[in-house]
C-alpha positions in Angstrom: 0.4 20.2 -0.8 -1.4 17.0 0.4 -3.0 17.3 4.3 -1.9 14.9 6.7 -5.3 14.0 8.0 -3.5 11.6 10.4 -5.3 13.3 13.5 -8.6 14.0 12.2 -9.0 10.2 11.3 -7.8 9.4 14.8 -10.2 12.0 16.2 -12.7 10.3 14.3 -12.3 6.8 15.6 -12.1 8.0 19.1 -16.0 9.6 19.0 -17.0 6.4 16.9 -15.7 4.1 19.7 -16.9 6.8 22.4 -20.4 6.7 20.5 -20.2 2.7 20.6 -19.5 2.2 24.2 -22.2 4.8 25.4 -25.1 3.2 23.1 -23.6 -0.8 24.5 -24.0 1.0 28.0 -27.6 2.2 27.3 -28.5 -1.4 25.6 -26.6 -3.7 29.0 -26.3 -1.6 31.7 -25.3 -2.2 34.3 -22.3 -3.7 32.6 -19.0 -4.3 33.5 -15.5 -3.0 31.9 -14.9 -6.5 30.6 -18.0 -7.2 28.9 -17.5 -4.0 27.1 -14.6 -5.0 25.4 -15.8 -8.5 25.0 -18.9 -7.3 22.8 -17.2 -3.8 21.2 -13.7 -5.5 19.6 -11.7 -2.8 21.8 -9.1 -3.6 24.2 -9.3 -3.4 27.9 -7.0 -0.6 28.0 -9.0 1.2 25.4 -12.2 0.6 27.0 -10.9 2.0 30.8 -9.3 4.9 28.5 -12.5 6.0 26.9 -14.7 5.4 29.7 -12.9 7.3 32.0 -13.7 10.0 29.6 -17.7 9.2 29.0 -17.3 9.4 33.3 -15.4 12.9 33.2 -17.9 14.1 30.7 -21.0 13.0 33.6 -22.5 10.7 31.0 -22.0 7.5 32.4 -22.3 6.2 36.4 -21.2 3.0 38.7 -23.6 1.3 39.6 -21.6 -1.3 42.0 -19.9 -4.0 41.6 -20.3 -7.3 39.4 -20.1 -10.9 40.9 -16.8 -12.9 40.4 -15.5 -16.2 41.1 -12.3 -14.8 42.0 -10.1 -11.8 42.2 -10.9 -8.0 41.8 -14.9 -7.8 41.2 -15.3 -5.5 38.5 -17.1 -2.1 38.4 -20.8 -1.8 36.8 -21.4 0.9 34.9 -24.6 2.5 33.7 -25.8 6.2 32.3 -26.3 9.0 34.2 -30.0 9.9 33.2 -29.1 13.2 34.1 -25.8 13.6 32.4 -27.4 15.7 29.2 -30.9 16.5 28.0 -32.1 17.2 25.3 -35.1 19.6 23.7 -38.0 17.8 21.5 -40.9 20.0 20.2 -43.7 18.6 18.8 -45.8 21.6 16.1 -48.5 21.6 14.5 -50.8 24.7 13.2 -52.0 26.2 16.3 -50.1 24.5 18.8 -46.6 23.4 19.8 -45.5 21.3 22.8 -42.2 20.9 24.2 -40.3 18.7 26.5 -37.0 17.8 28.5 -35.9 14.3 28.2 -33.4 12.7 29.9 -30.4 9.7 28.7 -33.3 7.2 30.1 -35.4 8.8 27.6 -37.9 9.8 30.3 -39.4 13.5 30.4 -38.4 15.7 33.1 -40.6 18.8 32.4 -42.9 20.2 29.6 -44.6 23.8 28.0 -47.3 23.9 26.2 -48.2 27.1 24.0 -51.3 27.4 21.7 -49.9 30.1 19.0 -50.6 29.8 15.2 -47.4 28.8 13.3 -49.1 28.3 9.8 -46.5 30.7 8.0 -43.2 30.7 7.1 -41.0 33.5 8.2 -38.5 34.8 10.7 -41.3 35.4 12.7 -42.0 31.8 13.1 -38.3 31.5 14.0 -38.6 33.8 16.6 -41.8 31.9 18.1 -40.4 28.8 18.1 -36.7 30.1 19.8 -38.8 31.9 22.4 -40.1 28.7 23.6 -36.8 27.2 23.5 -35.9 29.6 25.8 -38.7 29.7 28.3 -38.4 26.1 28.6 -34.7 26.4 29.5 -35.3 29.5 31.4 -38.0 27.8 33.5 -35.1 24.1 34.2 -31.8 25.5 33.6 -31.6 25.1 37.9 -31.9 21.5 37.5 -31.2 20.3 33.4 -27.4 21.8 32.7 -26.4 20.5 29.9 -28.7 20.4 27.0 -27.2 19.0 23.5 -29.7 20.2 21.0 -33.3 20.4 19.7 -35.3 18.1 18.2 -38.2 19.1 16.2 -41.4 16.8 15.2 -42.9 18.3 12.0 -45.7 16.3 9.8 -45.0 15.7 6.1 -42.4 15.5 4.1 -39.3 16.3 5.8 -35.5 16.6 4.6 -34.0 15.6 8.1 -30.6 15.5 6.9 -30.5 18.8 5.7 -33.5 20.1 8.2 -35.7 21.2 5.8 -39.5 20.9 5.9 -40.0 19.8 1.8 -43.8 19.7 2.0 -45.9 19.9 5.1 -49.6 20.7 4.2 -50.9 20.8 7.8 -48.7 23.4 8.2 -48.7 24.9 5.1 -44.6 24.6 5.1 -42.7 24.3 1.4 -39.2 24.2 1.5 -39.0 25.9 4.6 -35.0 25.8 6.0 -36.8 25.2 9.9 -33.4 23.4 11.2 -30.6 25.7 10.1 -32.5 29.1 10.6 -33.8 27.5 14.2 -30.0 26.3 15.1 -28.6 29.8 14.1 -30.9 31.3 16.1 -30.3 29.2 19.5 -26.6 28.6 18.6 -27.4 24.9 19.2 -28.1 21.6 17.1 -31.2 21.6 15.7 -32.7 18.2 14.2 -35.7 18.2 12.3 -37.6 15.0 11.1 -41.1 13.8 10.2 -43.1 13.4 13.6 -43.9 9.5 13.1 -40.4 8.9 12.3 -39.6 10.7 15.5 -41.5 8.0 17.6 -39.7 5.3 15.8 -36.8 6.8 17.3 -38.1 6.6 20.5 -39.1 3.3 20.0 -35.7 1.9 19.3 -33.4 3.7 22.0 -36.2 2.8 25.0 -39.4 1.6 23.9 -41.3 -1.6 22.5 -39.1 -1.8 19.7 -35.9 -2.2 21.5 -36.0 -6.2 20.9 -36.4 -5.8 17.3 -34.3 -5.4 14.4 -37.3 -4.8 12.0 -40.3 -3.0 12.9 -42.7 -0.3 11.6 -44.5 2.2 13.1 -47.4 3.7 12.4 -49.3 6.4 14.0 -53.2 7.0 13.4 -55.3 10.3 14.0 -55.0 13.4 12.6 -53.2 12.2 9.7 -51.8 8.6 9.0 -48.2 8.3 9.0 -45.3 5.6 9.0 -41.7 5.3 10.6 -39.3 2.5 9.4 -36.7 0.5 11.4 -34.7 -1.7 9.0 -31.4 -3.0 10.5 -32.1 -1.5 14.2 -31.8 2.2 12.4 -34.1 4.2 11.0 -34.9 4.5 7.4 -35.9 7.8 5.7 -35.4 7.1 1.8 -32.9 8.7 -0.6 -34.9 12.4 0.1 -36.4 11.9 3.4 -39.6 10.9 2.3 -40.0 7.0 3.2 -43.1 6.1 5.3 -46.1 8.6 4.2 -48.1 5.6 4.1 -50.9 8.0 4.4 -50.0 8.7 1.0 -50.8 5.2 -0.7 -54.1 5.1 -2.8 -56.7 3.4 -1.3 -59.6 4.4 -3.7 -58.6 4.8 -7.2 -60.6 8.7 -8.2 -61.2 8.8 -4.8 -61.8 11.4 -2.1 -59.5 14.2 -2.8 -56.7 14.5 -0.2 -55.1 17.8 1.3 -52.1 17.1 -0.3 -54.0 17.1 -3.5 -54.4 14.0 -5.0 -57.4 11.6 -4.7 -57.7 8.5 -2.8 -55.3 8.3 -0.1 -55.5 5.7 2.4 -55.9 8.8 5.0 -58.6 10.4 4.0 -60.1 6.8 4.9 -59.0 5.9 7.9 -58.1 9.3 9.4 -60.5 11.6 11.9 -61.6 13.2 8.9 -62.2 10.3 6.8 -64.1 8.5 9.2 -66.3 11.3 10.1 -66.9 11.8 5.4 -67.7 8.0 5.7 -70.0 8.0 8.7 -71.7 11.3 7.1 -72.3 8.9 3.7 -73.6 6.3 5.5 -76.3 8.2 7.1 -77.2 10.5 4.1 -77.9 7.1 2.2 -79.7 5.4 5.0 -82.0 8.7 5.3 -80.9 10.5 8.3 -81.1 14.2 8.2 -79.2 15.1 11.3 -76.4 17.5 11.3 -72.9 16.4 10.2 -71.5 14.1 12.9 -68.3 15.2 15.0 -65.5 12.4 15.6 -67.1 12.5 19.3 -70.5 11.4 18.2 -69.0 8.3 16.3 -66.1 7.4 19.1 -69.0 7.5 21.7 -72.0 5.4 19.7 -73.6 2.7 21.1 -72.3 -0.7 19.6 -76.0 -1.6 18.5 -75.3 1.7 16.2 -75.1 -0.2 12.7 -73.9 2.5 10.9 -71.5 3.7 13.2 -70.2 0.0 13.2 -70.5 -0.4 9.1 -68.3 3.2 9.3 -65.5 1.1 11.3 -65.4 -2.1 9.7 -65.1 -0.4 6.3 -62.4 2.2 7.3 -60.6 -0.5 9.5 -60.5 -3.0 6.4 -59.1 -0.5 3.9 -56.3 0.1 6.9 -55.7 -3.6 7.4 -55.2 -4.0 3.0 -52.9 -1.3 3.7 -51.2 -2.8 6.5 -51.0 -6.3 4.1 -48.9 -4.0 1.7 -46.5 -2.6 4.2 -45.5 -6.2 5.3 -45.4 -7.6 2.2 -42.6 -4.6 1.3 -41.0 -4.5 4.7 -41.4 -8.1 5.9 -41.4 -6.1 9.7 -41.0 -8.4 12.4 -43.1 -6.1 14.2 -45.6 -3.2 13.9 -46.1 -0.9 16.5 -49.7 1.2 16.3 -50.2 4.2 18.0 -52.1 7.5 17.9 -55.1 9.4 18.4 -57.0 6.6 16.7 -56.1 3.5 19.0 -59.8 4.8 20.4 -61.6 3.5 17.7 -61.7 0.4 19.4 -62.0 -3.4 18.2 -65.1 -2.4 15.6 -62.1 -0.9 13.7 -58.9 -3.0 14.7 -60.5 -6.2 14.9 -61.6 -6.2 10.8 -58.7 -4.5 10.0 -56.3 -7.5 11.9 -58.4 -10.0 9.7 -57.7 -8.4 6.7 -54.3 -8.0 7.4 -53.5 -11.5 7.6 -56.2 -12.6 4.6 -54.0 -10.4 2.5 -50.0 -11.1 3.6 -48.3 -12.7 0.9 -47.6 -16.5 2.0 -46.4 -16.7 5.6 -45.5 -12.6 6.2 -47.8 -12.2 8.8 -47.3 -15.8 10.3 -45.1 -13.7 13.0 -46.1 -11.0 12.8 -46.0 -9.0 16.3 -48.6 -6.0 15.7 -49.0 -3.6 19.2 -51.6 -1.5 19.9 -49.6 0.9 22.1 -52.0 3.3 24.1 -51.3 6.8 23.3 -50.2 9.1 25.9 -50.8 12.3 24.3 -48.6 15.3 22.6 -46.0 14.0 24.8 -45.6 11.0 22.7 -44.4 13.2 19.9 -41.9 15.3 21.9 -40.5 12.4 23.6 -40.1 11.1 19.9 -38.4 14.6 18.9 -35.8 14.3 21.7 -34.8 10.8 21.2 -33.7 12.1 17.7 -31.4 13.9 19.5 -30.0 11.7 21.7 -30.1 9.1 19.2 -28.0 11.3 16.6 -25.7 13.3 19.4 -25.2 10.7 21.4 -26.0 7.3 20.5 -25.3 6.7 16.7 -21.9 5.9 16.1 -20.1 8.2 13.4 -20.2 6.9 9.9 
């Protein structure tokens, strides 16, 4: 017997026009009926159909009325920030941090819990749903409706399926984080790799909104990438586009947590700044103890090695930004992280380098932002707009 999928397709094309109107409101607002229909294709009728609806459901507000040269002045319309929430959690080995964002994208409240999730068990599960909760527990008077949890994990992540494929900081291998988190909340749960998450962030409401092409990159801890092709984020066949921390640097290099030797991280990272500084002043003859990241971020700029430690690290970062444009041809890059304190002794060598080494006019331009971090936030921020962006935003395909 053959189905008549007659209403599921029509089902279908009602969420993928609901999905369009709400992301044209996000992008225009305040926006009228008319100029809806103009820019989605869909008929006036369709358009005061569904967004009756997105109104009914509290996603969507007026916002007054529009100017006209004649007749009925039509209604504005924009999104209720408060209309849903959603859940982003940023976690790393002894630590996880989690926020309440808004439609605006803006965070309403945040927890922060220092526990050790370096394993993989139910127990990890259970630590990572009790937060949930708390969170919720401590807002539910003033954030009703949350749609799902977004989780910012380093590494290589399988976000279609929500599996964690290789996270070394974590010490997470195949670890099933989305589905066992979702059955355990009885909510969405969305899990991708952290930088990717800011991406996210940076397409629905941050510096990447005028672009169609951009990269981001994010520079600490670790070194990681997130890919904007098309306005929508790129992940690879897998899930593993973007570990640009990945790419050898120094062939028989230093040998890298995940194992092989070389990586542009363990160069340009915390840790591979501190290895360089520490090789600099072995061979110059100091015998002082091994530096910390502080003593290097804080040194005087008369302090040659300190300043032979930055241009070095920052021009194997800018031959590695040269790469990334010559494969991407970005129209932007967006940098960010922990490492945005390293100052011009590292960004200004690595700039030069990156335009000595663009293929023809790449970098010609080339936008590159140095966006000031603003802390663990920045990650679950990120986490949450992955929510939002796949709940709410992204049409159905």
């Amino acid at each position: 017997m053959e189905l008549d999928t007659t209403l599921t397709d029509y089902k279908s094309l009602r969420d993928n026009n609901l999905h369009r109107l709400l992301n044209l409101i996000r992008l225009n607002a305040p926006v009228s009926r008319p100029d809806l229909a103009t820019a989605s294709g869909l008929s006036p009728a369709t358009v005061l159909a569904l967004t009756n609806e997105l109104s009914k459901r509290g996603l969507i507000i007026e916002k007054g009325t529009a100017n006209a040269p004649r007749g009925r002045r039509p209604t504005l319309l924009a999104l209720d920030p408060a209309g849903s929430y959603a859940i982003g959690l940023m976690i790393r080995e002894c630590e996880t941090v989690g926020s309440i964002i808004n439609l605006h994208g803006s965070i309403i409240a945040s927890l922060h819990w220092n526990l050790n999730l370096a394993e993989q068990s139910e127990h990890t599960i259970d630590c990572i749903a009790e937060l949930v909760e708390e969170l919720i527990s401590q807002n539910e008077a003033t954030c009703k409706h949350i749609i799902g949890v977004g989780c910012a994990v380093s590494g290589y992540i399988d976000s279609q399926n929500g599996i964690c494929v290789d996270s070394w900081q974590l010490g997470w291998h195949n670890f099933a984080l989305g589905p066992l988190l979702s059955e355990r909340l009885h909510m969405p749960v969305l899990v991708s790799n952290n930088v990717s998450c800011i991406s996210c962030y940076e397409n629905l409401f941050g510096r990447g909104q005028t672009y169609q092409n951009f990269l981001t990159i994010a520079l600490g801890r670790g070194l990681g990438l997130g890919i904007v092709l098309n306005g929508e984020i790129y992940s690879g066949s897998t899930g593993g586009a973007g570990e640009f921390g990945h790419t050898v640097a120094v062939v028989d290099g230093r040998r890298c947590e995940c194992g092989h030797r070389g990586c542009l991280e363990e160069y340009v990272a915390h840790r591979g700044l501190i290895a360089t500084y520490s090789e600099l002043l072995r061979a110059g003859g100091f015998s002082q103890a091994e530096p910390t990241l502080e003593q290097l971020l804080q040194s005087p700029p008369d302090d040659q090695m300190a300043s032979l430690t930055f241009r070095k690290a920052g021009r194997l970062f800018g031959a590695g930004l040269a790469s990334i444009v010559n494969l991407f041809n970005p129209e932007c890059i967006i940098i960010t992280g922990e490492g945005i304190e390293y100052g011009e002794r590292f960004f200004d060598p690595a700039l030069q380098m990156l335009h000595e080494q663009a293929f023809s006019r790449l970098a010609s331009s080339l936008q590159v932002i140095l966006e000031p971090w603003s802390g663990y936030e920045s990650w679950t921020r990120g986490a949450g707009a992955l929510v939002l962006s796949h709940l709410l935003f992204t049409p159905v395909r």
